[in-house]
C-alpha positions in Angstrom: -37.0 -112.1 -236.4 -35.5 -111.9 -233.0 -37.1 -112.7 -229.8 -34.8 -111.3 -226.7 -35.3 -109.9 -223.1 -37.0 -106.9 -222.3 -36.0 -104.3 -220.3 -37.8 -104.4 -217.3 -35.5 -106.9 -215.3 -34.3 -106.7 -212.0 -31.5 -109.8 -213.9 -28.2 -107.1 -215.0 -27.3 -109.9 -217.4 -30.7 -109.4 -219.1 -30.9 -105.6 -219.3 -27.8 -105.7 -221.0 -28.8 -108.5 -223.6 -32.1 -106.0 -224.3 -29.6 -103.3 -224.7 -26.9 -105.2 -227.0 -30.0 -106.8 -229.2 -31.6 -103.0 -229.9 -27.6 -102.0 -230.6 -27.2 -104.7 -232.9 -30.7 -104.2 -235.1 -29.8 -100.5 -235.2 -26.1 -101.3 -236.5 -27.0 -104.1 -239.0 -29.3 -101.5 -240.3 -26.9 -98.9 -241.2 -25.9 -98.8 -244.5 -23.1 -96.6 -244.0 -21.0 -98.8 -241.9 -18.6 -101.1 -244.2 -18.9 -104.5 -243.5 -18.4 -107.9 -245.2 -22.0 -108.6 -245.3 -24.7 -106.4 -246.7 -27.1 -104.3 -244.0 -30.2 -106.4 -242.5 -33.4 -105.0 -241.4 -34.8 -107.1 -238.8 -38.6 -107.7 -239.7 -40.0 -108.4 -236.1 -38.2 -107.6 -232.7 -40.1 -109.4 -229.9 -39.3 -109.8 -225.9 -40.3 -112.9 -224.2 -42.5 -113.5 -220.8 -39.9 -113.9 -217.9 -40.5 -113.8 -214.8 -37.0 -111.9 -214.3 -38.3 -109.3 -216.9 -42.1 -108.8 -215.4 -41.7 -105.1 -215.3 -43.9 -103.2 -217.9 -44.0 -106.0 -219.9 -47.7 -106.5 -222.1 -48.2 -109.4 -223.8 -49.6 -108.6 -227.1 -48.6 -111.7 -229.3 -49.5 -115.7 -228.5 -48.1 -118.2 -230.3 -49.7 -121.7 -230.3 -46.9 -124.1 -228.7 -49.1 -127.1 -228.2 -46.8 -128.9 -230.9 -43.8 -128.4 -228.8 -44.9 -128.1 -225.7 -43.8 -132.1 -224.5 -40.2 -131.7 -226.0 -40.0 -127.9 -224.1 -40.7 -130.3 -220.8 -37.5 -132.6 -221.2 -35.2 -129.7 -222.4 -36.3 -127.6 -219.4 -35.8 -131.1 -217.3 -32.1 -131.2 -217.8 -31.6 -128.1 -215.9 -31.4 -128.5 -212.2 -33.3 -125.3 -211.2 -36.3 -126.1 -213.5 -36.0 -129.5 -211.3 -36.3 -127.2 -208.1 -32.4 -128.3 -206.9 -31.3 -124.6 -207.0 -34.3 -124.1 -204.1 -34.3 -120.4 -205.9 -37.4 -120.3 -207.2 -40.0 -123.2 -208.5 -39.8 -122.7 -212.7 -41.0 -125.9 -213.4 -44.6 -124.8 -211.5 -44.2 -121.1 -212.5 -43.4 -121.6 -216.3 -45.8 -124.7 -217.0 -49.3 -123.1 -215.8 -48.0 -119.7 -217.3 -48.1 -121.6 -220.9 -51.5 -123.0 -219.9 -52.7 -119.7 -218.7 -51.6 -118.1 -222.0 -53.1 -120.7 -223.8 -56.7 -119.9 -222.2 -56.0 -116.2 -223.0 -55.3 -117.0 -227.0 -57.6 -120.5 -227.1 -55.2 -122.4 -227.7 -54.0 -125.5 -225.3 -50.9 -124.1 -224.6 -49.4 -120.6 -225.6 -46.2 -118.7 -225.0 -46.6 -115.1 -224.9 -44.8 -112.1 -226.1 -44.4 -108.5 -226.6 -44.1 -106.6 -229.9 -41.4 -103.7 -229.7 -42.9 -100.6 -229.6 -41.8 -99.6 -233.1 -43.6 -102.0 -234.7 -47.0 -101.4 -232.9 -48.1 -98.8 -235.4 -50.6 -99.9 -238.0 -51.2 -97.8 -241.1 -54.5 -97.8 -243.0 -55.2 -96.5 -245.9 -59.1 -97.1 -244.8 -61.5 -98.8 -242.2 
Protein backbone atom coordinates (compact mmCIF):
# COMPACT_ATOMS: atom_id res chain seq x y z
CA UNK A 1 0.00 0.00 0.00
CA UNK A 2 1.16 3.49 -0.74
CA UNK A 3 -0.38 6.64 0.41
CA UNK A 4 1.26 9.87 -1.68
CA UNK A 5 0.11 13.34 -3.04
CA UNK A 6 -2.31 13.82 -5.50
CA UNK A 7 -2.14 15.72 -8.39
CA UNK A 8 -4.15 18.63 -7.86
CA UNK A 9 -1.46 20.93 -6.12
CA UNK A 10 -0.58 24.23 -6.74
CA UNK A 11 3.05 22.75 -4.35
CA UNK A 12 5.69 21.71 -7.72
CA UNK A 13 7.42 19.53 -5.17
CA UNK A 14 4.10 17.59 -4.76
CA UNK A 15 3.05 17.17 -8.42
CA UNK A 16 6.16 15.66 -8.97
CA UNK A 17 6.05 13.11 -5.99
CA UNK A 18 2.33 12.13 -7.51
CA UNK A 19 4.11 11.71 -10.74
CA UNK A 20 7.41 9.73 -9.52
CA UNK A 21 4.89 7.44 -7.17
CA UNK A 22 2.54 6.46 -10.39
CA UNK A 23 6.16 5.89 -12.32
CA UNK A 24 7.44 3.80 -9.78
CA UNK A 25 4.07 1.33 -9.24
CA UNK A 26 3.99 1.09 -13.04
CA UNK A 27 7.89 0.12 -13.21
CA UNK A 28 7.91 -2.34 -10.16
CA UNK A 29 5.18 -3.86 -12.07
CA UNK A 30 6.87 -4.76 -15.15
CA UNK A 31 8.10 -7.98 -15.39
CA UNK A 32 10.23 -7.45 -18.28
CA UNK A 33 12.65 -5.09 -16.74
CA UNK A 34 15.67 -7.10 -15.00
CA UNK A 35 16.16 -6.22 -11.64
CA UNK A 36 17.66 -7.75 -8.47
CA UNK A 37 14.38 -8.01 -6.92
CA UNK A 38 11.29 -9.68 -8.30
CA UNK A 39 8.24 -7.27 -9.82
CA UNK A 40 5.67 -5.91 -7.05
CA UNK A 41 2.15 -5.09 -7.61
CA UNK A 42 1.10 -2.46 -5.36
CA UNK A 43 -2.40 -3.60 -3.80
CA UNK A 44 -3.85 -0.03 -2.88
CA UNK A 45 -2.56 3.47 -4.20
CA UNK A 46 -4.15 6.15 -2.06
CA UNK A 47 -3.51 10.25 -2.00
CA UNK A 48 -3.94 12.03 1.17
CA UNK A 49 -6.08 15.29 2.22
CA UNK A 50 -3.76 18.37 1.85
CA UNK A 51 -4.55 21.41 1.83
CA UNK A 52 -1.74 22.09 -0.90
CA UNK A 53 -3.43 19.23 -3.07
CA UNK A 54 -7.36 20.49 -2.65
CA UNK A 55 -7.82 20.43 -6.28
CA UNK A 56 -10.21 17.55 -7.54
CA UNK A 57 -9.54 15.66 -4.71
CA UNK A 58 -12.75 13.31 -3.20
CA UNK A 59 -12.36 11.71 -0.22
CA UNK A 60 -13.68 8.26 -0.57
CA UNK A 61 -11.83 6.30 2.24
CA UNK A 62 -11.76 7.27 6.31
CA UNK A 63 -9.62 5.66 8.46
CA UNK A 64 -10.27 5.76 12.27
CA UNK A 65 -7.13 7.71 13.78
CA UNK A 66 -8.57 8.14 17.25
CA UNK A 67 -5.72 5.76 18.50
CA UNK A 68 -3.02 7.97 17.23
CA UNK A 69 -4.49 10.99 17.08
CA UNK A 70 -2.46 12.43 20.63
CA UNK A 71 0.97 11.15 19.38
CA UNK A 72 0.14 12.93 15.63
CA UNK A 73 -0.24 16.26 17.97
CA UNK A 74 3.43 16.19 19.45
CA UNK A 75 5.03 15.03 16.07
CA UNK A 76 3.21 17.82 14.27
CA UNK A 77 4.45 20.10 17.43
CA UNK A 78 8.10 19.83 16.61
CA UNK A 79 7.59 21.67 13.42
CA UNK A 80 7.67 25.36 13.62
CA UNK A 81 4.94 26.07 10.95
CA UNK A 82 2.44 23.60 12.61
CA UNK A 83 3.36 25.97 15.79
CA UNK A 84 2.27 29.06 13.50
CA UNK A 85 6.23 30.60 13.56
CA UNK A 86 6.42 30.40 9.71
CA UNK A 87 3.15 33.00 9.81
CA UNK A 88 2.34 31.06 6.32
CA UNK A 89 -0.54 29.50 7.02
CA UNK A 90 -2.22 28.23 10.50
CA UNK A 91 -1.87 23.98 10.12
CA UNK A 92 -2.17 23.38 13.60
CA UNK A 93 -6.11 25.04 13.37
CA UNK A 94 -6.53 23.84 9.76
CA UNK A 95 -5.29 20.10 10.16
CA UNK A 96 -6.83 19.40 13.75
CA UNK A 97 -10.65 20.33 13.05
CA UNK A 98 -10.19 18.72 9.45
CA UNK A 99 -9.53 15.25 11.49
CA UNK A 100 -12.56 16.13 13.64
CA UNK A 101 -14.61 17.02 10.64
CA UNK A 102 -13.72 13.73 8.96
CA UNK A 103 -14.35 11.99 11.91
CA UNK A 104 -18.14 13.27 12.01
CA UNK A 105 -18.37 12.34 8.24
CA UNK A 106 -17.14 8.49 9.03
CA UNK A 107 -18.50 8.37 12.96
CA UNK A 108 -15.65 8.08 14.26
CA UNK A 109 -13.97 10.65 16.81
CA UNK A 110 -11.34 11.52 14.64
CA UNK A 111 -10.66 10.47 10.93
CA UNK A 112 -8.12 11.09 8.29
CA UNK A 113 -9.37 10.98 4.87
CA UNK A 114 -8.28 9.75 1.57
CA UNK A 115 -8.71 9.15 -2.00
CA UNK A 116 -8.66 5.79 -3.77
CA UNK A 117 -6.82 6.04 -7.25
CA UNK A 118 -9.06 5.86 -9.84
CA UNK A 119 -7.99 2.38 -11.04
CA UNK A 120 -8.94 0.75 -8.18
CA UNK A 121 -12.52 2.36 -7.97
CA UNK A 122 -14.08 -0.40 -10.09
CA UNK A 123 -16.01 -3.09 -8.41
CA UNK A 124 -16.83 -6.33 -10.17
CA UNK A 125 -19.90 -8.44 -9.23
CA UNK A 126 -20.71 -11.42 -10.21
CA UNK A 127 -24.41 -10.51 -8.71
CA UNK A 128 -26.49 -8.03 -6.54
Amino acid sequence: MIVTHWSGSWHKDHQNCHLIVRDAVFYAGLQTMERKYPPHAVSQLFYADNWEDAANFVADTYLNIEAVYEKWLEACDLYPMWRGQTGFFRYNDYYTSLAVMRGCLAGFKYAAALMSDPSQRTERLQSL
